[in-house]
Structure formats: C-alpha cells, structure tokens
C-alpha positions as a Markdown table, in Angstrom:
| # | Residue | x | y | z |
|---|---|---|---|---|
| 1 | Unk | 0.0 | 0.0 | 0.0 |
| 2 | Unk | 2.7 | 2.4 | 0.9 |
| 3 | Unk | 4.5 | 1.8 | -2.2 |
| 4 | Unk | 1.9 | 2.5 | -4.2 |
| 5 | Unk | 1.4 | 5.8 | -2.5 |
| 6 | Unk | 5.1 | 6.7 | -3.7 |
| 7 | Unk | 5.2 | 5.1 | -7.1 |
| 8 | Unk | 1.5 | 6.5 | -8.5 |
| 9 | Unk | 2.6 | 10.1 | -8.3 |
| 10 | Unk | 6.1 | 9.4 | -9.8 |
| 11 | Unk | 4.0 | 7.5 | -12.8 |
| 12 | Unk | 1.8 | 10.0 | -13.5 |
| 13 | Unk | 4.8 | 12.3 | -13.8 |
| 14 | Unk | 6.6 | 10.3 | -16.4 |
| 15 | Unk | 3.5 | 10.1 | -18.2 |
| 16 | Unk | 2.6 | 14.0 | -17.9 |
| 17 | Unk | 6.2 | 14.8 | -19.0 |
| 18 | Unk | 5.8 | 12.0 | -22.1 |
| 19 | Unk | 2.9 | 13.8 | -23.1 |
| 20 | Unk | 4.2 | 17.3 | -23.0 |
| 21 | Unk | 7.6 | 16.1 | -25.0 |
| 22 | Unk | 5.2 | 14.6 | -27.4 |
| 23 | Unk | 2.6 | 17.3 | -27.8 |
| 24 | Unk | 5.6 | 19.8 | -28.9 |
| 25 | Unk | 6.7 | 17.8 | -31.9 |
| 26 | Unk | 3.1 | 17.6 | -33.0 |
| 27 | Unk | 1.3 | 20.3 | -35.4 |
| 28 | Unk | -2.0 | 20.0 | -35.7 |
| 29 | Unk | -4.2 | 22.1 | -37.9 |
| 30 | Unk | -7.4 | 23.9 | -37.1 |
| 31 | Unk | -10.1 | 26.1 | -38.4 |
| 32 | Unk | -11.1 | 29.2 | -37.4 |
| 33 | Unk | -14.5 | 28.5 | -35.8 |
| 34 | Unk | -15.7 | 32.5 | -36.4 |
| 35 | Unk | -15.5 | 31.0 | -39.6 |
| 36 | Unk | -15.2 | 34.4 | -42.6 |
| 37 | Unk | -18.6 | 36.3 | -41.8 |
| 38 | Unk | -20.4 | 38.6 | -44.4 |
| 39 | Unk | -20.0 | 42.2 | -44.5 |
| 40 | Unk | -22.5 | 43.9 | -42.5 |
| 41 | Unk | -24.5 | 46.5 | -44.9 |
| 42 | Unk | -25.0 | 50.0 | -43.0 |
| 43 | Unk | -28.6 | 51.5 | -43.1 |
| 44 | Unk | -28.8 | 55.5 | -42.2 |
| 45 | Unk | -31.1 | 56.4 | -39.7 |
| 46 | Unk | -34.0 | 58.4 | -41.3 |
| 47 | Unk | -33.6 | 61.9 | -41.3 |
| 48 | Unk | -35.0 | 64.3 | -38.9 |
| 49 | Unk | -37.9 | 65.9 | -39.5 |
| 50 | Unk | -37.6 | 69.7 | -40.1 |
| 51 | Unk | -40.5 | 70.5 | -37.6 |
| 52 | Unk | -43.1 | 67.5 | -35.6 |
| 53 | Unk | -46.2 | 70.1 | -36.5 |
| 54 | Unk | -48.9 | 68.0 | -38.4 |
| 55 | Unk | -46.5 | 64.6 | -38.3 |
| 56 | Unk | -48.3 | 61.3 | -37.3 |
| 57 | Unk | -45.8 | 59.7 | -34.5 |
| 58 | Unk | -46.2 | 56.7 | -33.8 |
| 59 | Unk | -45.2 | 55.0 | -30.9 |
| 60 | Unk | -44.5 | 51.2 | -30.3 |
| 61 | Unk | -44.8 | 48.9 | -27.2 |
| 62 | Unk | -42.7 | 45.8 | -28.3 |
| 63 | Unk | -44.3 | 44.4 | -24.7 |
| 64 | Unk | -41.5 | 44.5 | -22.6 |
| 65 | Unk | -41.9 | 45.1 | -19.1 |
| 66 | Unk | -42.2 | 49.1 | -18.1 |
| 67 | Unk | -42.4 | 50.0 | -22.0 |
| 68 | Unk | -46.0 | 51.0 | -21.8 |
| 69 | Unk | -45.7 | 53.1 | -19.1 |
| 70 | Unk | -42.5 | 55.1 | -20.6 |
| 71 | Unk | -44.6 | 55.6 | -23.7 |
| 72 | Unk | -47.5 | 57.2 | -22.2 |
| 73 | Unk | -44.9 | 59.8 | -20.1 |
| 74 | Unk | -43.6 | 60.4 | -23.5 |
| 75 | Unk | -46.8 | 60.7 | -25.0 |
| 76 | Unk | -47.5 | 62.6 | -22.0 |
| 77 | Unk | -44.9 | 65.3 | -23.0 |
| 78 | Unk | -46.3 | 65.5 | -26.8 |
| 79 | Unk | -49.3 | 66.1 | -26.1 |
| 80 | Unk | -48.3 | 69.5 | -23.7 |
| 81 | Unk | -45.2 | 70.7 | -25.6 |
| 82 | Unk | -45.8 | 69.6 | -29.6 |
| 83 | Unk | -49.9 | 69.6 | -29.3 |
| 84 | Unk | -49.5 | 70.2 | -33.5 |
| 85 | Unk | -48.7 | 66.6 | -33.6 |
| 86 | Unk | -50.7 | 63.3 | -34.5 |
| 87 | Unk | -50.3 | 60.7 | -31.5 |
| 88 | Unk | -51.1 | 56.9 | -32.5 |
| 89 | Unk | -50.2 | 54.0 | -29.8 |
| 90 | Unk | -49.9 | 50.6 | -31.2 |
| 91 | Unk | -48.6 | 47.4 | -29.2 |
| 92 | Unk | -46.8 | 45.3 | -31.5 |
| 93 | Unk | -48.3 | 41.6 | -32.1 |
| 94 | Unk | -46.3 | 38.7 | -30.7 |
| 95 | Unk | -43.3 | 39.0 | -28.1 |
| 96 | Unk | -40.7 | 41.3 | -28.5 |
| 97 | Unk | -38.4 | 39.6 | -30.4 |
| 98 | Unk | -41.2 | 38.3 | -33.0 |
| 99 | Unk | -41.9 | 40.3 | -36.5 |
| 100 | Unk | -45.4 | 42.4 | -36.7 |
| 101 | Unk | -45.0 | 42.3 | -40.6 |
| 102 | Unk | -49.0 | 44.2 | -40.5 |
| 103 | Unk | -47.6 | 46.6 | -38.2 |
| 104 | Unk | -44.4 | 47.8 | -39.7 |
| 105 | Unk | -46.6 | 48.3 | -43.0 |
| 106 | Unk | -48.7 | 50.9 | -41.3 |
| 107 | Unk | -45.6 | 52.8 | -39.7 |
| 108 | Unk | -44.2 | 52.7 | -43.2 |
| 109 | Unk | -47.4 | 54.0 | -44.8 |
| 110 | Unk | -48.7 | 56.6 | -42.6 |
| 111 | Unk | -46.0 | 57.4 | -40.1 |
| 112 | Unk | -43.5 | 60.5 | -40.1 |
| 113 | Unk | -41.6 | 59.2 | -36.9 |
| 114 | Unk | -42.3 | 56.8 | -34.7 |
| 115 | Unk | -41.1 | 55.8 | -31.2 |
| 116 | Unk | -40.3 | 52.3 | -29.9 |
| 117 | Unk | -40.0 | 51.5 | -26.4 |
| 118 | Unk | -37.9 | 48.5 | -25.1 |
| 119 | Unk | -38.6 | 49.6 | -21.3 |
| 120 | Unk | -37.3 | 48.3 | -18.0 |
C-alpha cells in the first residue's frame, strides 16, 4: 500500500512529461470557428424631420416590461409641448423579439416618426 502511494505520483509524472515532449513535436491544424462572416451592410437612420407640426408619430410597445408606461410619459410630453402633432399608440403583435410584418406596413405607410419602447 505504501508503495503505491510513492510510485503513482512518480508514474503520472513520467507520463505527464511524455505527453508534453510529445505534444511539442506535433502540429496540428485547425479552423477558425468565427469561420469568414459577411459584410454587414450600414442603413442610415432616417432623417429628422424639419418640424413635428402635423407629423403622425407613432409610438411602439414591443411588450417589454415598463415599456407602456414610458410611452405614455412620452406621449404625456407631446401632447403638452408639440400639441401640432398626431399621436397613434400601437402594441406590437407577438413577443418582442417576434416580426409584426402588418404593423411595420402601417408605420411605413402613414408614419412620419415613430417611437419604440424597449422599457425596464
């Protein structure tokens, strides 16, 4: 028993060391697993309206938590400060990270700026 106690360690030494003093004479060759990604195209953000008077905003709760509640402060604001201006609330279909294909349409059709809340 006691000899095993003093040869195991000295055993798994030789082996460690055999391994190293092998693994150094190896090459190995391996792929980058980022692999070559496309470019990523850049979009511009829209430009700015010159003025909000008579613009349709419309602002978007993607239904994540305390979103709502921001949007109605901002809407809040509008409606004191920028009372020229056309206030529409929509809640997007679906959770947040699903496509409203319906409601992306309208925005694009009768929107001149439009507001989207993530929340929190």
């Amino acid at each position: 028993m006691n000899l095993k106690r003093k040869f195991l360690p000295t055993l798994m030494v030789v082996m460690i060391c055999t391994a190293l003093s092998f693994a150094q004479d190896v090459k190995i060759t391996v792929l980058n697993p980022r692999g070559n990604p496309p470019p990523i195209p850049l979009i511009p953000m829209a430009p700015r309206p010159d003025s909000l008077d008579a613009k349709t905003i419309y602002f978007v709760d993607i239904k994540y938590e305390g979103g709502a509640s921001l949007l109605r402060a901002i809407m809040e604001w509008f409606t004191q400060n920028k009372p020229a201006a056309k206030l529409v609330m929509r809640e997007k279909a679906g959770s947040f990270d699903q496509e409203d294909a319906k409601l992306w349409s309208e925005i694009k059709e009768k929107a001149d700026a439009v507001v989207v809340a993530v929340g929190h």
